[in-house]
Residue frames as qw, qx, qy, qz and C-alpha x, y, z in Angstrom:
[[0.002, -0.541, 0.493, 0.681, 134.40, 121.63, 175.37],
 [0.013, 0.137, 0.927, 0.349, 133.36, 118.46, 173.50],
 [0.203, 0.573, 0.794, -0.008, 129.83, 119.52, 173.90],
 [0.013, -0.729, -0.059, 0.682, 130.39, 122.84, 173.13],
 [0.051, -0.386, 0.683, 0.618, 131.61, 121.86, 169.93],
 [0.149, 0.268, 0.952, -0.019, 128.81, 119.72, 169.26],
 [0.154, 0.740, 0.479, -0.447, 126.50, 122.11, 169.82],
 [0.004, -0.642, 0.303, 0.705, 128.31, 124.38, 167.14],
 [0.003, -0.246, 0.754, 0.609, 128.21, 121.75, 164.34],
 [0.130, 0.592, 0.760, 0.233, 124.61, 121.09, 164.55],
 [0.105, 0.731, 0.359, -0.572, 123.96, 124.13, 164.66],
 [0.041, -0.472, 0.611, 0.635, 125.85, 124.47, 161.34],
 [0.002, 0.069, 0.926, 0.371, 124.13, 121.52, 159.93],
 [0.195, 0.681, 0.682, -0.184, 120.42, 122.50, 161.11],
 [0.221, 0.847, 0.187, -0.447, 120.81, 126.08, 159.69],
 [0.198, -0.310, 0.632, 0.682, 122.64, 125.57, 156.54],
 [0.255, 0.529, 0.766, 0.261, 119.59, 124.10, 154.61],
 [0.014, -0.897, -0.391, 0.204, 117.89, 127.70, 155.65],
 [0.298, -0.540, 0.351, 0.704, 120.87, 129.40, 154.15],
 [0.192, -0.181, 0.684, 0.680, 120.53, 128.12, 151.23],
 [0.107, 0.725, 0.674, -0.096, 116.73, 128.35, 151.16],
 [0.273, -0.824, -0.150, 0.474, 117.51, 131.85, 151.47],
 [0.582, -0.241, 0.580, 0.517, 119.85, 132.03, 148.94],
 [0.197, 0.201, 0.765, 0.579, 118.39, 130.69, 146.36],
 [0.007, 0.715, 0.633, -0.298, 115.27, 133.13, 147.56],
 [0.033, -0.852, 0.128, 0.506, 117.14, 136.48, 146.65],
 [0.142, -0.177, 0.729, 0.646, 118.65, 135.05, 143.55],
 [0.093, 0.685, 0.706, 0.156, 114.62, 133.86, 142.50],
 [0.025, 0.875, 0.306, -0.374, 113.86, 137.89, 143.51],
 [0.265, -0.593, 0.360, 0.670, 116.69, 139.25, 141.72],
 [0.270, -0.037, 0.844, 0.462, 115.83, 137.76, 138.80],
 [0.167, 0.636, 0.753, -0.011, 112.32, 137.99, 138.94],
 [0.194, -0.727, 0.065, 0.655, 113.56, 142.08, 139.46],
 [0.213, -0.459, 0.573, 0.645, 115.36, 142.47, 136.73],
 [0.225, 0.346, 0.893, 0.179, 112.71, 140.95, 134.46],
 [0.078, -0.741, -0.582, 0.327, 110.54, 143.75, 135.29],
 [0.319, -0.728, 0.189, 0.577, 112.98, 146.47, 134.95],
 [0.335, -0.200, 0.655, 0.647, 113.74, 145.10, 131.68],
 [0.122, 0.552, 0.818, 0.104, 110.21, 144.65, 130.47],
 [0.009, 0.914, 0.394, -0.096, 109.42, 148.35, 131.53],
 [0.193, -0.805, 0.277, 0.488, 112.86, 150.35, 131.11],
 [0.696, 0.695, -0.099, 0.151, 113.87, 151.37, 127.76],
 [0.042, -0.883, 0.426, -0.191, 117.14, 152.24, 129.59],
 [0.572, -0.306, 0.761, -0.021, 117.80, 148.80, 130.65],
 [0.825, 0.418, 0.381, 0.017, 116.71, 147.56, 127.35],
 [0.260, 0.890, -0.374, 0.016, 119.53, 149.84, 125.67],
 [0.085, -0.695, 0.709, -0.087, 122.01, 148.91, 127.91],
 [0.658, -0.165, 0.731, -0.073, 121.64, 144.87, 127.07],
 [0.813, 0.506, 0.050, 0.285, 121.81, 145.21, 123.57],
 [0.190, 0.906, -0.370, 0.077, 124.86, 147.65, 124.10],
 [0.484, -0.418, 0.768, -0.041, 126.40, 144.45, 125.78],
 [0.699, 0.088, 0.681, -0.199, 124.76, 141.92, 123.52],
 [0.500, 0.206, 0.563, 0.625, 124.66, 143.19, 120.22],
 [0.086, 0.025, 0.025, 0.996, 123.29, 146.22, 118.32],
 [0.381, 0.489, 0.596, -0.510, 119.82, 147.68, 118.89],
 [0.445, 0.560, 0.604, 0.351, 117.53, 147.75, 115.48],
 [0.319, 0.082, 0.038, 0.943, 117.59, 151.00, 113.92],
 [0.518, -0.138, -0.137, -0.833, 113.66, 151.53, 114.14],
 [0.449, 0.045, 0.605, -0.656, 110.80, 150.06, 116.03],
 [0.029, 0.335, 0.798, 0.500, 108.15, 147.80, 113.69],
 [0.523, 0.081, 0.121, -0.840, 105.02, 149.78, 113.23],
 [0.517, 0.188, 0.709, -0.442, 101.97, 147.71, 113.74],
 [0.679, 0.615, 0.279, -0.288, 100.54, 145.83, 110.62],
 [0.625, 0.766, -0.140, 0.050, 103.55, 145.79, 108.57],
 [0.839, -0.219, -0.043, 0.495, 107.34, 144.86, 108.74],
 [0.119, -0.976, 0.086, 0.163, 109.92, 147.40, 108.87],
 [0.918, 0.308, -0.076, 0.237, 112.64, 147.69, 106.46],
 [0.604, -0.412, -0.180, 0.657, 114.59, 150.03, 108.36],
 [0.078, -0.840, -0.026, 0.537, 115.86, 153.40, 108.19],
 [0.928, 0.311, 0.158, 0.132, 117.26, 154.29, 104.74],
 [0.765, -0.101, 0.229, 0.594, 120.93, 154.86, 103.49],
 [0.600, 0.677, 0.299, 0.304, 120.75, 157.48, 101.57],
 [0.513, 0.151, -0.161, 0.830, 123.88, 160.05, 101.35],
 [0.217, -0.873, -0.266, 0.346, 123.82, 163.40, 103.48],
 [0.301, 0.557, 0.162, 0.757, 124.52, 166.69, 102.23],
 [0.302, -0.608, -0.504, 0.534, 124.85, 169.58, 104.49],
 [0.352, 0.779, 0.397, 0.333, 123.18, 172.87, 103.26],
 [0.368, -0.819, -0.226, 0.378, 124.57, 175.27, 106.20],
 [0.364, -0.476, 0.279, 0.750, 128.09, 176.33, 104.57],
 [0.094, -0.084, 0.505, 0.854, 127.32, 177.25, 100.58],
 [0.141, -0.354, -0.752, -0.538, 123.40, 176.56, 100.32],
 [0.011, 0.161, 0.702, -0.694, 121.64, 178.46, 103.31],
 [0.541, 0.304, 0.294, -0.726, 118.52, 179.04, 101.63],
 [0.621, 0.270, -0.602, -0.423, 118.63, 175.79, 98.95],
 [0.466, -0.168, 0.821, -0.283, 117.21, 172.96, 100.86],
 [0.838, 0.308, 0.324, -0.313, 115.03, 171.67, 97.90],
 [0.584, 0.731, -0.350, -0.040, 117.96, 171.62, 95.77],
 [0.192, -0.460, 0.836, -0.232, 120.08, 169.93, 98.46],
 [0.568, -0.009, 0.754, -0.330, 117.85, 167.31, 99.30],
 [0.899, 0.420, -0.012, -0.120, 116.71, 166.43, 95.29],
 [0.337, 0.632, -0.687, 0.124, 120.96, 165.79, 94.96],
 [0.354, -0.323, 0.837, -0.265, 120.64, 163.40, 97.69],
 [0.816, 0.268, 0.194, -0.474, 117.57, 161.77, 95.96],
 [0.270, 0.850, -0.387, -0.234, 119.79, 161.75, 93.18],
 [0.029, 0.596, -0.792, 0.125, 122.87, 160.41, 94.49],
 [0.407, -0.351, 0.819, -0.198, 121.15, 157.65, 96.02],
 [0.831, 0.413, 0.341, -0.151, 119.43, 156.31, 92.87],
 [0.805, -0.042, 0.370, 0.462, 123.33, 156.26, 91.40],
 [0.409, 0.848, 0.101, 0.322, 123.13, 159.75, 89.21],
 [0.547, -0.059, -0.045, 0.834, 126.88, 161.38, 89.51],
 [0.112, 0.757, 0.381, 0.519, 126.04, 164.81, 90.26],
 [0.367, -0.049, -0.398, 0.839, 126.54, 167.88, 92.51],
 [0.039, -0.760, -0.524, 0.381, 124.37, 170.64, 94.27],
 [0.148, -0.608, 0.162, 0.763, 126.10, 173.35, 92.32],
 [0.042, -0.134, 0.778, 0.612, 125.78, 171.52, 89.34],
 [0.136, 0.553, 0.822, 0.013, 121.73, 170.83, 89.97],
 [0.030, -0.807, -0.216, 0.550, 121.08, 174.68, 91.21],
 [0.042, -0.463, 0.485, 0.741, 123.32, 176.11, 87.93],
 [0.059, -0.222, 0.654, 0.721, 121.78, 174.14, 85.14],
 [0.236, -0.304, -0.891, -0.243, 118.61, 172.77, 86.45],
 [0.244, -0.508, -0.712, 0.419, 116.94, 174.78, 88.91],
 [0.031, -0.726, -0.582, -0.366, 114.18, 177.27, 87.64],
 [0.390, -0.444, -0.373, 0.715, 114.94, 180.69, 89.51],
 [0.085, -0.738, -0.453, -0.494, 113.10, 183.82, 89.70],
 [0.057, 0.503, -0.213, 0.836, 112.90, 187.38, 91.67],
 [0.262, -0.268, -0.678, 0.632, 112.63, 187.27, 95.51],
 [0.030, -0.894, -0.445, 0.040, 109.67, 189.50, 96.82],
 [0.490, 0.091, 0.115, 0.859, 110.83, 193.29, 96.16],
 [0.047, 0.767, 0.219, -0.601, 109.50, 197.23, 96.55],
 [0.312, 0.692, 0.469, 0.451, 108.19, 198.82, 93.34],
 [0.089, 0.349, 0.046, 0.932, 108.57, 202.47, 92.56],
 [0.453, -0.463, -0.384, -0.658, 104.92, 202.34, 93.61],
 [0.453, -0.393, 0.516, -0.612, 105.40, 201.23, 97.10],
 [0.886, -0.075, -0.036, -0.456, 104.15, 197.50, 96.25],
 [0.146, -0.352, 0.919, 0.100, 106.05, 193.97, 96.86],
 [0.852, 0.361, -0.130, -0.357, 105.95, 192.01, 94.35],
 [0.292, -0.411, 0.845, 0.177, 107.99, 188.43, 93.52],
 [0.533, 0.259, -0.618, -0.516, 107.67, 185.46, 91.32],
 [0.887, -0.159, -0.094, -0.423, 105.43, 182.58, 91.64],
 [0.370, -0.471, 0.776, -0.197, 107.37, 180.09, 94.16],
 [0.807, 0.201, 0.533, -0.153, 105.17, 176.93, 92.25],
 [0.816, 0.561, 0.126, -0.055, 106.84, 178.15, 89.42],
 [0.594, 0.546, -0.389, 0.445, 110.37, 179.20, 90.29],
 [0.699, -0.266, -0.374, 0.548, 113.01, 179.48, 93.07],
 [0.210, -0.950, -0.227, 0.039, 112.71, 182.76, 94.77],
 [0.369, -0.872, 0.317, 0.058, 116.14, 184.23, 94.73],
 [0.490, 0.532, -0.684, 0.094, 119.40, 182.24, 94.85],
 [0.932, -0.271, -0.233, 0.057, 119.71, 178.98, 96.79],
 [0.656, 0.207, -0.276, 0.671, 123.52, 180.65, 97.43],
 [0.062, -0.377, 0.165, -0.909, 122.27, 183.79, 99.31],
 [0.108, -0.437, -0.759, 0.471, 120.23, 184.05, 102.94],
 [0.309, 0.233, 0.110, -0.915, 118.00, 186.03, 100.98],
 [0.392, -0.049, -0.809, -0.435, 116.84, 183.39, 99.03],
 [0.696, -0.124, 0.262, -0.658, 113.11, 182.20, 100.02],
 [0.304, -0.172, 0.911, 0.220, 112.79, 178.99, 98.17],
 [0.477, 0.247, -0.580, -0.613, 109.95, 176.64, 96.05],
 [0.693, -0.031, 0.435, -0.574, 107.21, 173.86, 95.92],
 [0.662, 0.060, 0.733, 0.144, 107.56, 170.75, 94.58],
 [0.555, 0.803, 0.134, -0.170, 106.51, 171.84, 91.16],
 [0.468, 0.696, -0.541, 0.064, 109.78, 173.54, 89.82],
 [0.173, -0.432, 0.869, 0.170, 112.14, 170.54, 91.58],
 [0.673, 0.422, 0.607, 0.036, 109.54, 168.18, 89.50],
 [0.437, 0.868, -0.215, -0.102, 110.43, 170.53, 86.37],
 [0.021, 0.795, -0.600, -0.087, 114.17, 170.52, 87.37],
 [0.540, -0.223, 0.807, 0.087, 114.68, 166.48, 87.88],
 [0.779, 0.462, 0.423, 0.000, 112.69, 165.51, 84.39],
 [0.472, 0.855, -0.196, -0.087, 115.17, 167.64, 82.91],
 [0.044, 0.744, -0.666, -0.018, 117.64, 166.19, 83.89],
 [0.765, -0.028, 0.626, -0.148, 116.76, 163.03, 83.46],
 [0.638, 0.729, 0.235, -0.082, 115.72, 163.80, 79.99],
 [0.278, 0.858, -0.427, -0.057, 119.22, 165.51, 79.08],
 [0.257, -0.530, 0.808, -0.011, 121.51, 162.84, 81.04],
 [0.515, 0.223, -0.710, -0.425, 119.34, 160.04, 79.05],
 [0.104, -0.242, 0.852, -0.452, 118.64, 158.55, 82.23],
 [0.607, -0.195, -0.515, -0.573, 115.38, 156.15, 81.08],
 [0.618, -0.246, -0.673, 0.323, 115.94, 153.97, 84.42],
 [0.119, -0.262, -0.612, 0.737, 114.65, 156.75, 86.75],
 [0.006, -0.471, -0.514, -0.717, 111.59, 158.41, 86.89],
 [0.117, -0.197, -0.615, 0.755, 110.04, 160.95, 89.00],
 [0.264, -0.572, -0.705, -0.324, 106.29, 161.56, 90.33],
 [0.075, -0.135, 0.423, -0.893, 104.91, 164.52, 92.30],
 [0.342, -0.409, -0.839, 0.109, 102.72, 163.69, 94.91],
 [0.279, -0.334, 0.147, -0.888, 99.80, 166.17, 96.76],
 [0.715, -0.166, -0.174, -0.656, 97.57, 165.36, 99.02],
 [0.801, -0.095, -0.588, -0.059, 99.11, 161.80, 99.87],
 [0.659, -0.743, 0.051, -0.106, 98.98, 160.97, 103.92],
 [0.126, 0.694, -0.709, 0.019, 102.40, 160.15, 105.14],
 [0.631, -0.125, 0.764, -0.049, 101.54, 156.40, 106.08],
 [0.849, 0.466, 0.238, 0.068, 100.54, 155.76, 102.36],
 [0.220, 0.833, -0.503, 0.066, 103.97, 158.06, 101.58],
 [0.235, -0.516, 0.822, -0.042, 105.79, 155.04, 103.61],
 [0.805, 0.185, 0.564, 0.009, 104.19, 151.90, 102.65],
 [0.849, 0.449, 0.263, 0.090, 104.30, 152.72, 99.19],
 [0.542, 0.791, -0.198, 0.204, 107.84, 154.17, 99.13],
 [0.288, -0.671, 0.570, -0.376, 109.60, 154.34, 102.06],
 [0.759, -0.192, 0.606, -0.141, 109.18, 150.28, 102.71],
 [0.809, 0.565, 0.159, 0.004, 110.15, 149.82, 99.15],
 [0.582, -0.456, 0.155, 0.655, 113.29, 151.41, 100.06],
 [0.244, 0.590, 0.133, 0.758, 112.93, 154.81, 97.56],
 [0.316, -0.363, -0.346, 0.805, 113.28, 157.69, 99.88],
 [0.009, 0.897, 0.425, -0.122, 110.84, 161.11, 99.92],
 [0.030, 0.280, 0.095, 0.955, 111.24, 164.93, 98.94],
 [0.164, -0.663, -0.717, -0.139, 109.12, 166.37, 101.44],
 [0.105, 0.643, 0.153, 0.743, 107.69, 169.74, 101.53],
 [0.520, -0.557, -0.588, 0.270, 107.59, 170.63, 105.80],
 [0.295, -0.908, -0.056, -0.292, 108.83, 173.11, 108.14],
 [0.207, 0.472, -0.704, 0.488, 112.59, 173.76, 110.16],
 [0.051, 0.281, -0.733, 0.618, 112.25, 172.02, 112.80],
 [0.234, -0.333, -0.884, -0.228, 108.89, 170.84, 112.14],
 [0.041, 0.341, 0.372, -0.862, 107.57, 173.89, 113.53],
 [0.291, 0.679, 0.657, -0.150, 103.83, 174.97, 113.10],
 [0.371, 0.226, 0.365, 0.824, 103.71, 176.87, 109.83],
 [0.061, -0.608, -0.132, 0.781, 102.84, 180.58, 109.93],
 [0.438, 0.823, 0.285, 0.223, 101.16, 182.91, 107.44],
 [0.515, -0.441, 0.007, 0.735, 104.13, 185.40, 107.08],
 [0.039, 0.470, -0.284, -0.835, 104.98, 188.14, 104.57],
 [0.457, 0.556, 0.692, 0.055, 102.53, 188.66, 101.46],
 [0.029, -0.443, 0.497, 0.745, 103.48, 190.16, 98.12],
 [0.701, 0.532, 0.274, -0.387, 101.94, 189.88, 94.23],
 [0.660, -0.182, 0.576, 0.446, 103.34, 187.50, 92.13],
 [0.008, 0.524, -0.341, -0.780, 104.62, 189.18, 89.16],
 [0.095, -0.059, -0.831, -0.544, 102.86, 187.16, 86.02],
 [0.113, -0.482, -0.696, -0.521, 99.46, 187.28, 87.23],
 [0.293, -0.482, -0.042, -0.825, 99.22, 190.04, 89.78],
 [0.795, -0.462, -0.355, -0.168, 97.64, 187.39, 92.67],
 [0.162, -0.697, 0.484, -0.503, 98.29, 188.14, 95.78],
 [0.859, -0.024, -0.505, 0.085, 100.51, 185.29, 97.75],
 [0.719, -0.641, 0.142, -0.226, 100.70, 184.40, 101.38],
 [0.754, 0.299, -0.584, 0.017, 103.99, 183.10, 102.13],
 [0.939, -0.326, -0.103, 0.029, 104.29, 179.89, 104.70],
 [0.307, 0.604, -0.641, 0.360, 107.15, 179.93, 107.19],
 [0.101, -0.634, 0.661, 0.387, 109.66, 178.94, 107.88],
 [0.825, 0.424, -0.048, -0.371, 109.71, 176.68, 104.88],
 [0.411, -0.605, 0.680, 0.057, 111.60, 173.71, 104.75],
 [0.852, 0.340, -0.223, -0.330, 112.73, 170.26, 102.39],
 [0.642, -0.407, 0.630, -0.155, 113.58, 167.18, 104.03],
 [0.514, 0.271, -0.804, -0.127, 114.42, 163.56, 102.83],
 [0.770, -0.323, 0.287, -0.470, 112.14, 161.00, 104.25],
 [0.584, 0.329, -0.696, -0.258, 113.98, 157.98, 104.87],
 [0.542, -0.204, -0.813, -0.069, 111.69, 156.21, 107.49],
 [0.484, -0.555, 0.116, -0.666, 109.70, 156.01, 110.34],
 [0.261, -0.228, -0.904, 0.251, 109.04, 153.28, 113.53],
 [0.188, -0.640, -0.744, -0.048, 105.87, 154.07, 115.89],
 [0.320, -0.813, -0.171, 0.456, 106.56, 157.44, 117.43],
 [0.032, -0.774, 0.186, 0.605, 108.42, 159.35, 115.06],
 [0.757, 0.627, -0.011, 0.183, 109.85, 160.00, 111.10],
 [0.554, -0.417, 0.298, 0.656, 113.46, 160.23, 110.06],
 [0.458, 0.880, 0.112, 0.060, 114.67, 162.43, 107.56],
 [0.550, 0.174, 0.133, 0.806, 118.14, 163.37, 105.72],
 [0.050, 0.937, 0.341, -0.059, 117.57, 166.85, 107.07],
 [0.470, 0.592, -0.077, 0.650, 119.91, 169.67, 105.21],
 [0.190, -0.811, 0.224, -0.505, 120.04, 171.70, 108.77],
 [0.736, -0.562, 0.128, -0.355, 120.80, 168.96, 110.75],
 [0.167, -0.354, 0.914, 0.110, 122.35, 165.72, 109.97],
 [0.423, 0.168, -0.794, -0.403, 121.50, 162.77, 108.64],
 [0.486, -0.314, -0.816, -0.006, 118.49, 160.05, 109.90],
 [0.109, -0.005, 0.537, -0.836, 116.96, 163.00, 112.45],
 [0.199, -0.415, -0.885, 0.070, 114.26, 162.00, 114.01],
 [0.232, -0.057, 0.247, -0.939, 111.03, 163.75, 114.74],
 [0.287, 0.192, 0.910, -0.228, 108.12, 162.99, 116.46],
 [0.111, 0.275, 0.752, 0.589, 105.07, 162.08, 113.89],
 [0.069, 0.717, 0.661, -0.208, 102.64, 164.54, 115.36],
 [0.038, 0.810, -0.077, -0.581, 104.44, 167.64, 114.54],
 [0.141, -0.025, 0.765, 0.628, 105.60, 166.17, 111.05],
 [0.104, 0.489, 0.864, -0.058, 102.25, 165.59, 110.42],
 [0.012, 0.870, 0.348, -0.349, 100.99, 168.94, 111.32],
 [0.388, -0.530, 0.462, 0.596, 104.04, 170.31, 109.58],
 [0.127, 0.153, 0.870, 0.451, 103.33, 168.30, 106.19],
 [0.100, 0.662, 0.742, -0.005, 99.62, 169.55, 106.12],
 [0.144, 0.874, 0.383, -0.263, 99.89, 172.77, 106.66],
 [0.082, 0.507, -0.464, -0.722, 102.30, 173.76, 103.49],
 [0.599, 0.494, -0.213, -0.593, 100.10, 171.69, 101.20],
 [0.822, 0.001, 0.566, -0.064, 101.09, 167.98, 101.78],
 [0.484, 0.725, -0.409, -0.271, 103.79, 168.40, 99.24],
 [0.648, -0.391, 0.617, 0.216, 106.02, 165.39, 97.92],
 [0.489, 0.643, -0.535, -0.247, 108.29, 164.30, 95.46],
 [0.848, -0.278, 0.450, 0.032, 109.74, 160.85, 94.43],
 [0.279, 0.657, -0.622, -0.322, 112.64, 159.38, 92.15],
 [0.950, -0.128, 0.214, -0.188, 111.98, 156.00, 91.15],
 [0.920, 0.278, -0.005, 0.275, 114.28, 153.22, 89.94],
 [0.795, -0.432, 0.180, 0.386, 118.02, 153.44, 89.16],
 [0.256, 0.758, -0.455, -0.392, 120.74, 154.56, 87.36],
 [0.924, 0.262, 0.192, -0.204, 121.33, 151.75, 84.48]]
């Protein structure tokens, strides 16, 4: 018995070290594991800030800091404006450079409007010039909409009536969207930009002659006006009037989007004083 027992406690004492060799082996893998996992799985990187604290709201793009996504108020166009996204989205501009104001109250006193395409006697369709007014009614799903032009018209007026010398606003053609964010978007002033629902590939669609000079106009669908308020490496955000607020999309179809209606934008600088 006594050597039976003997035998038992060195055996305990020779193979304990190797236990814990062992041990401390699968804790070293586990660790080393998990390292990995973290290193390569956005999903595990989620779920350790969701324990740890919050994740950033955007990614840094390369070459520049990131001030984040911006704040600016949402407006949804679906229930009273279904065809007045440029009039939605300049009220958000608006709102978030401090101007008290309403969509009903831009579209009614400020917003340039003009005859949807229509059938002449004669069998022709004809409408007014979309650079120079709002097709229709921003209140009616017949409404078509408008190009940066008339909401540049509509905000200087109303700047100009409400006395508002502390804002001022600049239409932009032509400018890429990385110079559109450095020099606004990281300044923290938010975009008017001229795209596409859903950032879908614009389309030659219906074509009609614009009543004042007779030129025949191609019009670009589906036609859309967003609020750009940032980007990180893979995609833009945007106050979008169909959607919700801060929707992402990814920056190839923005891109493609933004080019082919004509690399429109708008900005509102400064504040209300």
């Amino acid at each position: 018995m006594e050597r039976t027992m003997q035998t038992t406690r060195r055996y305990k004492r020779t193979r304990q070290p190797r236990r814990i060799v062992l041990l401390w082996l699968v804790c070293l893998f586990a660790a080393v594991s998990f390292g990995v996992l973290l290193a390569i799985s956005p999903a595990a990187k989620a779920l350790l800030r969701s324990e740890g604290g919050p994740a950033p709201a955007v990614a840094p793009v390369e070459g520049r800091e990131m001030p984040g996504v911006i704040d600016a108020p949402f407006i949804d166009q679906r229930d009273k404006y279904p065809t007045g996204c440029e009039s939605v989205t300049a009220v958000m501009a608006l709102q978030y450079a401090g101007v008290d104001i309403t969509v009903e109250e831009f579209i009614d006193n400020y917003l340039p409007q003009g005859n949807a395409p229509y059938t002449r006697e004669d069998g022709t369709l004809v409408g007014a010039d979309p650079w120079k007014v709002f097709l229709g009614s921003p209140y009616e799903e017949s409404g078509w909409g408008c190009y940066a032009p008339v909401i540049t018209e509509a905000l200087e007026q109303l700047l100009q009536d409400r006395g508002l010398e502390g804002l001022s606003v600049q239409e932009l053609e032509g400018e890429s969207l990385d110079k559109l964010c450095r020099e606004y978007i990281d300044a923290g002033t938010p975009v008017l930009l001229w795209a596409t629902i859903a950032m879908e590939a614009p389309v030659e669609s219906t074509q009609f002659f614009l009543e004042d000079s007779g030129q025949l106009f191609t019009w670009l669908y589906p036609l859309h006006c967003l609020l750009l308020t940032g980007e990180d490496k893979d995609c833009y955000y945007f106050n979008d009037p169909l959607e919700g607020k801060n929707v992402a999309y990814p920056k190839e179809q923005v891109e493609a989007a933004y080019e082919g209606i004509g690399m429109q934008a708008v900005v509102l600088e400064g504040s209300v004083q």
